[in-house]
PASEBA-1860 file (N, C-alpha, C; in nm, 3 decimals):
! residues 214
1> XXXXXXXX> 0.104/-1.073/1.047/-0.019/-1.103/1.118/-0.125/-0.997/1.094 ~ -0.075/-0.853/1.056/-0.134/-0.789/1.050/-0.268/-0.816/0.926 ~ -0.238/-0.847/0.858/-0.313/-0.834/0.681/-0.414/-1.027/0.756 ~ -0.390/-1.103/0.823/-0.455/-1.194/0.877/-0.569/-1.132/0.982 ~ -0.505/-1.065/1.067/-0.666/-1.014/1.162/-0.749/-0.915/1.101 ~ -0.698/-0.867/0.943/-0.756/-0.764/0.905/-0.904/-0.845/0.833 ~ -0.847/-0.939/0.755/-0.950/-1.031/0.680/-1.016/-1.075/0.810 ~ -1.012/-1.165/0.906/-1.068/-1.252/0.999/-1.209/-1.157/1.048
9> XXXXXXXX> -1.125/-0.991/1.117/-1.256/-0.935/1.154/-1.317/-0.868/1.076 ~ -1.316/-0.891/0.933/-1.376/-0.861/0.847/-1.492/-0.956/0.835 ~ -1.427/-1.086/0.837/-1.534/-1.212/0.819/-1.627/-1.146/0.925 ~ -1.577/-1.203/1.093/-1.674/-1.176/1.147/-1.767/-1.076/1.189 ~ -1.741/-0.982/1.108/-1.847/-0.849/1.102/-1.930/-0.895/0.978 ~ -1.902/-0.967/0.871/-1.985/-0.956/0.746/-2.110/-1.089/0.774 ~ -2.053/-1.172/0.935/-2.124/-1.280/0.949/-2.235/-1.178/1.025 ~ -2.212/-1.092/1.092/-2.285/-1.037/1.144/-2.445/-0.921/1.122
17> XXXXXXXX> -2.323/-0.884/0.998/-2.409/-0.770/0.922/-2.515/-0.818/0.850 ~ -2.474/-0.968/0.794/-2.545/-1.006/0.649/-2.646/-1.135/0.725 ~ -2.687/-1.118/0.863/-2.768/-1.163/0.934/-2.755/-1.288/0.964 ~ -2.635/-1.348/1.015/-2.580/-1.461/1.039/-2.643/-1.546/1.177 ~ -2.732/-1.458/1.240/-2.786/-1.493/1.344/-2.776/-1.502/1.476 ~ -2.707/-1.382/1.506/-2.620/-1.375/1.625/-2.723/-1.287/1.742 ~ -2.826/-1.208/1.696/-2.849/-1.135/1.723/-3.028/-1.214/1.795 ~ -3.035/-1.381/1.692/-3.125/-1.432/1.699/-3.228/-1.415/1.597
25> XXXXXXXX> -3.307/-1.529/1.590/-3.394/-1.504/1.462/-3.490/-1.415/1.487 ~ -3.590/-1.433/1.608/-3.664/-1.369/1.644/-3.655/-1.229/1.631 ~ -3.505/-1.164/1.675/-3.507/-1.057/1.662/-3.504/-1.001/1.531 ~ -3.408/-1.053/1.443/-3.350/-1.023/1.331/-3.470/-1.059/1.246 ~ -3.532/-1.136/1.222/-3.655/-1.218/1.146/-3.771/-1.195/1.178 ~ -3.833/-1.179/1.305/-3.939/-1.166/1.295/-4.021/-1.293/1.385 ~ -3.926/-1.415/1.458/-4.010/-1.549/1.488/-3.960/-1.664/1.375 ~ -3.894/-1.756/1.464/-3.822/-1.891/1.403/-3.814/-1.991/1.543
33> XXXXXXXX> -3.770/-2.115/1.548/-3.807/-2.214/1.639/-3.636/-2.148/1.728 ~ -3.645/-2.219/1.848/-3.451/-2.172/1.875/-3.414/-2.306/1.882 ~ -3.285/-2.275/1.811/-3.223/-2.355/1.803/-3.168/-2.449/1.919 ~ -3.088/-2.582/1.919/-3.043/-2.584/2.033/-2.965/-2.585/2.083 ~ -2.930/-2.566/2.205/-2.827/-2.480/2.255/-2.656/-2.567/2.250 ~ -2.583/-2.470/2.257/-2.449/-2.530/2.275/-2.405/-2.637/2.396 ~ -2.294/-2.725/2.418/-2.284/-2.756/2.507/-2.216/-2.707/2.674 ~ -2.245/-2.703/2.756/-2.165/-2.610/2.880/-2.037/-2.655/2.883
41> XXXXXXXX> -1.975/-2.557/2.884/-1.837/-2.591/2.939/-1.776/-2.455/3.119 ~ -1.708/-2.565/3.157/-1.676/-2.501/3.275/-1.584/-2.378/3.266 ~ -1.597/-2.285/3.370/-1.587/-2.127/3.359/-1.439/-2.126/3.459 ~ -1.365/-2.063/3.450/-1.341/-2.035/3.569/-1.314/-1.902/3.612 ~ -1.315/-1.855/3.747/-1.334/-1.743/3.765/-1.253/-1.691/3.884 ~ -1.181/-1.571/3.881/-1.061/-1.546/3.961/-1.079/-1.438/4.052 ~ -1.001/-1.465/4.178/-1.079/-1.384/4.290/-0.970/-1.279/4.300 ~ -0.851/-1.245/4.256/-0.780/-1.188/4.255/-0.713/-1.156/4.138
49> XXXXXXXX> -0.673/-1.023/4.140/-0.604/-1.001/3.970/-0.444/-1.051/3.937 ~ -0.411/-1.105/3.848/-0.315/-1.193/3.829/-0.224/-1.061/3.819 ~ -0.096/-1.117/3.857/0.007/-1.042/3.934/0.070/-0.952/3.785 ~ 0.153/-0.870/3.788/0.261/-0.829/3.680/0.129/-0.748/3.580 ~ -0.009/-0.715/3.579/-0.081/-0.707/3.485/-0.145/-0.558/3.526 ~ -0.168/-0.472/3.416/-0.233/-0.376/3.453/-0.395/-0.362/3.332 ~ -0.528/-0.286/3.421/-0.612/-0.268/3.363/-0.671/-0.189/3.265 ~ -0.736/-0.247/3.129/-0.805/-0.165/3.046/-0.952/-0.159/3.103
57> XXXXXXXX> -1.013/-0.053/3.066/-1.156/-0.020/3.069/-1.206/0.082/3.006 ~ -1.320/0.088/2.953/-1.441/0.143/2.861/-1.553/0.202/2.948 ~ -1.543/0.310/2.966/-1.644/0.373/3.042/-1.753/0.376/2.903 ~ -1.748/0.424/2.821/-1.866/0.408/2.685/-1.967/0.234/2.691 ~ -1.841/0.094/2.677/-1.921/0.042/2.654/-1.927/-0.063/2.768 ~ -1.872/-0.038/2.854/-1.869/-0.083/3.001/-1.839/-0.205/3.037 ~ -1.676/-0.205/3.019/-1.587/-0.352/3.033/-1.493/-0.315/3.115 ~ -1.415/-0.409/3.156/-1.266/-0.391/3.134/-1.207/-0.535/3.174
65> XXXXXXXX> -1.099/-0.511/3.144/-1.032/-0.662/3.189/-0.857/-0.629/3.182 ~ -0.771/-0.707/3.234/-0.657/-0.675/3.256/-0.560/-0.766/3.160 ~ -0.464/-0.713/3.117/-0.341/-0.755/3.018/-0.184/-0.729/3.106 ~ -0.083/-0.812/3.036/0.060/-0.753/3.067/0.063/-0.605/3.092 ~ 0.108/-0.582/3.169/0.161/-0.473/3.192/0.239/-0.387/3.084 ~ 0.343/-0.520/3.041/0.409/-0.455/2.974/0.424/-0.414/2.827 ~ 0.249/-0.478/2.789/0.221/-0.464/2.611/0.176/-0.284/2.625 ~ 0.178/-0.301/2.513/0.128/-0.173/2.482/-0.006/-0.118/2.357
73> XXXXXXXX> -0.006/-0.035/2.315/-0.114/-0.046/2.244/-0.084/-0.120/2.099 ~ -0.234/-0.217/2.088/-0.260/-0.255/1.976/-0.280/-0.286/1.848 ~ -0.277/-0.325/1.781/-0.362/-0.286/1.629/-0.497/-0.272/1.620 ~ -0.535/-0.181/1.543/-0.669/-0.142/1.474/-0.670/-0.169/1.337 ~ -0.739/-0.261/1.326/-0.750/-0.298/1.154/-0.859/-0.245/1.110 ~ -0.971/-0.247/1.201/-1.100/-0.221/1.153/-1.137/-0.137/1.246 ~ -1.317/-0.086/1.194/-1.342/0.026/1.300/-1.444/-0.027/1.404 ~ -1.461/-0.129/1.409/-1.519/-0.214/1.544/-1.437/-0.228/1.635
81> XXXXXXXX> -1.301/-0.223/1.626/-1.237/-0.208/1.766/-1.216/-0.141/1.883 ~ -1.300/-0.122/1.940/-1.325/-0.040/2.047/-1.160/-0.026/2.164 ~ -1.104/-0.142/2.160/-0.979/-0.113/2.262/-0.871/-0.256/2.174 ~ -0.737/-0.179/2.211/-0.635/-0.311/2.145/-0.497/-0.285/2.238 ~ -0.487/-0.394/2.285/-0.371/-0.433/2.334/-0.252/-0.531/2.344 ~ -0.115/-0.495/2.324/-0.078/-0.634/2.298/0.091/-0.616/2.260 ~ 0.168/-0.671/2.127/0.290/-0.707/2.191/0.315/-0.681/1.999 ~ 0.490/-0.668/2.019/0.534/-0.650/1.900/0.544/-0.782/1.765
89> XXXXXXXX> 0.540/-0.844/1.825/0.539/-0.996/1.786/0.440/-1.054/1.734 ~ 0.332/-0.988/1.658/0.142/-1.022/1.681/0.094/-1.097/1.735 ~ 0.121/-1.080/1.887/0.023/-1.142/1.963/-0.028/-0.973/2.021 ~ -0.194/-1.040/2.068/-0.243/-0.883/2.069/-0.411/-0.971/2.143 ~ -0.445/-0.881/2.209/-0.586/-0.923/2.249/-0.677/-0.751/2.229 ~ -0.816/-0.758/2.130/-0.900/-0.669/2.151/-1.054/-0.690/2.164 ~ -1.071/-0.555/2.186/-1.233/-0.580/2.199/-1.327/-0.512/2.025 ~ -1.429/-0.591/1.978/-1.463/-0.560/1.860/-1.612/-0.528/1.938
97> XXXXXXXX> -1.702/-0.416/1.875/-1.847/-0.421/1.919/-1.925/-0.407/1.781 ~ -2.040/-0.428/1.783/-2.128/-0.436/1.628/-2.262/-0.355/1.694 ~ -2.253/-0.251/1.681/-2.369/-0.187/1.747/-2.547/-0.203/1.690 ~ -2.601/-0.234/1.744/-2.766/-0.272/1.707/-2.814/-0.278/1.898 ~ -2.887/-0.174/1.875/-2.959/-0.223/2.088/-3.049/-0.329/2.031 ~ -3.000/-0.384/2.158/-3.079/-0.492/2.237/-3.179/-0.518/2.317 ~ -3.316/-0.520/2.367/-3.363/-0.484/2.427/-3.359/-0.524/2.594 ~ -3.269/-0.473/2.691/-3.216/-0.516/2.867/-3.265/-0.456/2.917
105> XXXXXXXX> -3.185/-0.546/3.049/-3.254/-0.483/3.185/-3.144/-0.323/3.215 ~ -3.161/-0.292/3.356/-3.087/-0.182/3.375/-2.966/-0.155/3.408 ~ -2.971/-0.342/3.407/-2.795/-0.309/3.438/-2.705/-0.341/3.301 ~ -2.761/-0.363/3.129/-2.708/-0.385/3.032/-2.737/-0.518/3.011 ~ -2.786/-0.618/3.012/-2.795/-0.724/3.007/-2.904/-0.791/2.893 ~ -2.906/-0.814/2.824/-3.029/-0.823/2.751/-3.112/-0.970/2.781 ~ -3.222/-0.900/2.727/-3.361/-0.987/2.769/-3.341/-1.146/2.689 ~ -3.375/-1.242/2.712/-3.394/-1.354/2.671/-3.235/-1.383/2.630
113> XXXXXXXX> -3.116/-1.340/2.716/-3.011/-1.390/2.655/-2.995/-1.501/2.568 ~ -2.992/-1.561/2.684/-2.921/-1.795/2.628/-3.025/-1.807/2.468 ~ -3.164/-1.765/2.503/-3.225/-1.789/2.362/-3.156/-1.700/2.235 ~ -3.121/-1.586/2.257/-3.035/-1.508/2.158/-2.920/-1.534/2.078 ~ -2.806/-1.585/2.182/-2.686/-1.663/2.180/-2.689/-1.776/2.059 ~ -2.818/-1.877/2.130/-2.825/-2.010/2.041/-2.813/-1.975/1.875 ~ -2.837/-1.839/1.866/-2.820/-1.812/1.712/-2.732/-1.857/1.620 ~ -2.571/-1.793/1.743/-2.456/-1.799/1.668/-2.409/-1.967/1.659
121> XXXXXXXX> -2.305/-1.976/1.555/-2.273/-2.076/1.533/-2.147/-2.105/1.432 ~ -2.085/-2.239/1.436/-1.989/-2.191/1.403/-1.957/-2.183/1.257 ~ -2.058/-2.243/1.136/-2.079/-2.178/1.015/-2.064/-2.036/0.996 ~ -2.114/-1.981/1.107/-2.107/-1.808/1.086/-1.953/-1.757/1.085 ~ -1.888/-1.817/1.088/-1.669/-1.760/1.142/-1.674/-1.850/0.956 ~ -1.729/-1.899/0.933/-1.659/-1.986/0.831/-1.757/-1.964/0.666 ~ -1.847/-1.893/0.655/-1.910/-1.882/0.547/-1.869/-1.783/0.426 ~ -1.778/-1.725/0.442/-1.737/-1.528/0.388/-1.585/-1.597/0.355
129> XXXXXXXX> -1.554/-1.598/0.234/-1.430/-1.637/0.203/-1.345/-1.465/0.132 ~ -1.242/-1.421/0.207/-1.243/-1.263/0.151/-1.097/-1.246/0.133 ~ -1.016/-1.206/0.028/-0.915/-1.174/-0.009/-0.802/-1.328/-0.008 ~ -0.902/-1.444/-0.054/-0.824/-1.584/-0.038/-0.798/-1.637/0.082 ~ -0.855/-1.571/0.224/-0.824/-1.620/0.347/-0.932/-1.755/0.381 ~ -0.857/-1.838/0.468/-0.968/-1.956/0.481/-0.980/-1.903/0.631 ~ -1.097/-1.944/0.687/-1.146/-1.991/0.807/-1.231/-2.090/0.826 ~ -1.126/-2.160/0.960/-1.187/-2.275/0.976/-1.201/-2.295/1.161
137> XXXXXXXX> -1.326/-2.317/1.201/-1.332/-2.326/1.326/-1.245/-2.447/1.454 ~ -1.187/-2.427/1.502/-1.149/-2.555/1.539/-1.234/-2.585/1.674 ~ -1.265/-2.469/1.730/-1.344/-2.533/1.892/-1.501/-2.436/1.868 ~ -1.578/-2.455/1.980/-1.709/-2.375/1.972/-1.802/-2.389/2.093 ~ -1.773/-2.350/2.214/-1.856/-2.400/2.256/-1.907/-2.326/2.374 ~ -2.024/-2.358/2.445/-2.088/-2.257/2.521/-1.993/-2.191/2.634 ~ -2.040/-2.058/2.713/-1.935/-2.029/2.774/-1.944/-1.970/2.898 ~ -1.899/-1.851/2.945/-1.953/-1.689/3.019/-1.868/-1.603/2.979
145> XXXXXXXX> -1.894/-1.459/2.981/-1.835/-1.376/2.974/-1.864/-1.243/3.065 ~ -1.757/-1.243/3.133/-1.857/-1.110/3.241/-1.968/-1.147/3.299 ~ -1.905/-1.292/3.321/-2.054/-1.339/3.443/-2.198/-1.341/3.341 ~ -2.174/-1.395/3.255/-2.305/-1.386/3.174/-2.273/-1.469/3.044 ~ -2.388/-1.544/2.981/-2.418/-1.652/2.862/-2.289/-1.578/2.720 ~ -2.220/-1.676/2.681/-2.131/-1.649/2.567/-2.121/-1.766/2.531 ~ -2.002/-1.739/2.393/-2.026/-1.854/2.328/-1.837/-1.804/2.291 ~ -1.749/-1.922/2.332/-1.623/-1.906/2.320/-1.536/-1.965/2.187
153> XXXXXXXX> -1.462/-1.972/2.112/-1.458/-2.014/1.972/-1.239/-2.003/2.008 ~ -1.257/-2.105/1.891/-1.082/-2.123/1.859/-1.106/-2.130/1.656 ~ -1.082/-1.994/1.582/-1.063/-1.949/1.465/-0.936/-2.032/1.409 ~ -0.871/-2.123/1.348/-0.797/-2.079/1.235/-0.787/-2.021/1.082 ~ -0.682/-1.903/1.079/-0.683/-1.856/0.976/-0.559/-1.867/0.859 ~ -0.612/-1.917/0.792/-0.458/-1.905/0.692/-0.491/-1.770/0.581 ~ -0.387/-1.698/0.541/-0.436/-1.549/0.486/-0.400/-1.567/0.350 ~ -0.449/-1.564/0.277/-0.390/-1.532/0.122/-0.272/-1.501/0.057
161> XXXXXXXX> -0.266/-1.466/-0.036/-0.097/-1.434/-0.134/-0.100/-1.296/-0.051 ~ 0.045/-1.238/-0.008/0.106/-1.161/-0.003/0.098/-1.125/0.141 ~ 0.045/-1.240/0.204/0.027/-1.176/0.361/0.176/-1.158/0.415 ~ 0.198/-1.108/0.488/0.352/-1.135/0.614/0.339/-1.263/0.696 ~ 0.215/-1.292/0.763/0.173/-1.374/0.853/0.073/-1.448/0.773 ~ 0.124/-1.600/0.748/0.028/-1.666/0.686/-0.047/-1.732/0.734 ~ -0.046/-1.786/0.866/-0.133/-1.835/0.977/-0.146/-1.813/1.090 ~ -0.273/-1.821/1.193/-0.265/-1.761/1.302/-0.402/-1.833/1.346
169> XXXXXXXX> -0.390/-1.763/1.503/-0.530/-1.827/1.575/-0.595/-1.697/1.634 ~ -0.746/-1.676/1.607/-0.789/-1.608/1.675/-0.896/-1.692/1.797 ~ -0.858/-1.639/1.922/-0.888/-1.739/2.058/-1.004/-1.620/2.122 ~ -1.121/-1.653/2.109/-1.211/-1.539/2.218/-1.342/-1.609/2.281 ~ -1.434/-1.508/2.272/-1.572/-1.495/2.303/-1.661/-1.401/2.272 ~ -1.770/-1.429/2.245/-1.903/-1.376/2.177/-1.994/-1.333/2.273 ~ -2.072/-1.287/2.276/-2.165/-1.232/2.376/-2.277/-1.099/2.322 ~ -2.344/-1.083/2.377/-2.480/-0.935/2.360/-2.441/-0.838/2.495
177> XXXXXXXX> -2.465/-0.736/2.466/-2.521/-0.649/2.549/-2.600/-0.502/2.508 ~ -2.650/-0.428/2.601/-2.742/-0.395/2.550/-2.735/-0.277/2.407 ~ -2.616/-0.274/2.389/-2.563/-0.204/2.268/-2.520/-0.265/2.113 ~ -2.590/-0.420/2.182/-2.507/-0.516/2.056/-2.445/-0.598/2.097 ~ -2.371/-0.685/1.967/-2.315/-0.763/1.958/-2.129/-0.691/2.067 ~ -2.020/-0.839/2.121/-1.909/-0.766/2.179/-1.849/-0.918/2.166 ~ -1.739/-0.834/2.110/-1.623/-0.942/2.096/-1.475/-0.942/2.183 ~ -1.453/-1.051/2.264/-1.273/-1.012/2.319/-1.220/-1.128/2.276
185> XXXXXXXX> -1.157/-1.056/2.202/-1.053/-1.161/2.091/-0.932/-1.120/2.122 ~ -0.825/-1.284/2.166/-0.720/-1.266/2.137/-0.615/-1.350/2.011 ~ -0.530/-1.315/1.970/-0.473/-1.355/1.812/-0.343/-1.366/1.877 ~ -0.281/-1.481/1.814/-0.142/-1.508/1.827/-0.118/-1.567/1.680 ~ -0.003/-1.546/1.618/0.082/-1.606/1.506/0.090/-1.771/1.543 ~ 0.050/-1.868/1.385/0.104/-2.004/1.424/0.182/-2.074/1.492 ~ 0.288/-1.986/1.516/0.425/-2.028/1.563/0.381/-2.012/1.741 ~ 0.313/-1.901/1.764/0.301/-1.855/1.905/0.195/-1.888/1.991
193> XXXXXXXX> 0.096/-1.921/1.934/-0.037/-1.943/2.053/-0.024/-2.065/2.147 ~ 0.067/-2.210/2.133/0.107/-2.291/2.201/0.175/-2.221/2.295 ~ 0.229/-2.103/2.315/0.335/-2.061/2.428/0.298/-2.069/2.585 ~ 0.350/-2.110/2.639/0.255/-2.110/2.795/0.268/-1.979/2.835 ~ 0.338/-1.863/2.777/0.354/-1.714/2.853/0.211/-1.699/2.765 ~ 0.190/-1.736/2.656/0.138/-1.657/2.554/-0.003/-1.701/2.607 ~ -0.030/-1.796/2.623/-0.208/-1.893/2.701/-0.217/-1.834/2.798 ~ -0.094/-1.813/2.911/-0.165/-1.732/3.052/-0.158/-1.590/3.032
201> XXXXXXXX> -0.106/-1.485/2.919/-0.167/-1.414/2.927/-0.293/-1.383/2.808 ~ -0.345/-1.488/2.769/-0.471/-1.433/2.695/-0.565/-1.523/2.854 ~ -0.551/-1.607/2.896/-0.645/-1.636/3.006/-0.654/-1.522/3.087 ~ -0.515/-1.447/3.135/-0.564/-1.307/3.213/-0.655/-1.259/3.151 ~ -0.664/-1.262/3.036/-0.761/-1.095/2.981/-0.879/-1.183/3.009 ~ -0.877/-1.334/2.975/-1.058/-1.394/2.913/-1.099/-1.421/3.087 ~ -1.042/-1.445/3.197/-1.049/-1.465/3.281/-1.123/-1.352/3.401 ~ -1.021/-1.242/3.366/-1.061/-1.115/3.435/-1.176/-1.001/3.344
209> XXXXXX> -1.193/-1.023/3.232/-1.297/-0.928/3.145/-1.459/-0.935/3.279 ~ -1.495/-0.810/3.261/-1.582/-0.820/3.369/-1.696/-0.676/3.313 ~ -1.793/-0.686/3.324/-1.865/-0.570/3.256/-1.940/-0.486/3.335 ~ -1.960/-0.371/3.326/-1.984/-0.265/3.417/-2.128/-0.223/3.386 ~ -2.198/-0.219/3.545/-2.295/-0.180/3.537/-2.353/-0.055/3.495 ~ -2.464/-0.007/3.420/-2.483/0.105/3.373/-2.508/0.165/3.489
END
């Protein structure tokens, strides 16, 4: 699995870098029409922290959200990963950031969100073909994250000659804040993301992620 999330967040940094539109045209360009927007999908949101789970958090880029207790640290494939947590088996949930400020309010939030957002899309996970890996989107659609406008996505990846792990799912959400682009992605192996242990604990993390005021 490893040599699979290495290509994937490769893609989605090169969708990013090479002005894929995430950031918005306006900003990135200069002034373009906005696009239109994704469709809503329902949130849900938990008043209590799910049992057996203990918390990560980022005083730098001001998150946190809670995982198993009993994973431990992550993989780092790349150097956008700001935090990784997760399990011997490659299942693993992290956070990726793409730094460019944004221009927000004071509590991190940036200005004209939902119009920003409408950028991304799901051509952008699927345009960058790199070391023979395919990506192909299977879901896309509007979201929240930390109480605020995202855009949630279901990745498949199949990886090229010589991988260990030849298929997998990366399951997250997209979002701005005022430091940039922020990703919480979680990845499970083909065999594993159907697991019902394996869905309720990537819903802990996508469920409880919550972002901290500056």
């Amino acid at each position: 699995m490893a040599r699979t999330m290495e290509i994937a967040t490769y893609v989605i940094a090169s969708a990013l870098a090479l002005g894929g539109g995430f950031i918005g045209a306006e900003l990135m360009l200069g002034g373009a029409d906005t696009p239109a927007e994704a469709k809503p999908v329902a949130v849900v949101e938990r008043t209590a922290p799910p049992p057996n789970t203990a918390e990560l958090r980022s005083e730098r880029y001001g998150f946190s959200f809670r995982y198993p207790q009993d994973w431990g640290q992550g993989p780092r494939y790349h150097s956008s990963v700001r935090e990784s947590v997760g399990r011997r088996d490659g299942v693993f949930c992290y956070v990726s950031t793409f730094d460019k400020p944004v221009p927000s309010d004071e509590d991190g939030t940036p200005n004209d969100l939902r119009r920003h957002m409408s950028g991304l899309k799901p051509s952008d996970f699927e345009k960058f073909a790199v070391m023979g890996a395919k990506m192909k989107v299977e879901s896309f659609e509007r979201a929240t994250l930390g109480g605020q406008d995202a855009r949630s996505f279901t990745v498949n990846v199949t990886a090229g000659e010589g991988a260990s792990m030849r298929q997998g799912k990366l399951i997250g959400y997209a979002t701005l804040r005022h430091f940039g682009a922020i990703f919480l992605i979680c990845v499970a192996p083909d065999c594993l993301h159907a697991d019902p242990g394996v869905q309720a604990d990537f819903r802990a993390a996508f469920t409880t992620f919550k972002f901290i005021p500056r």
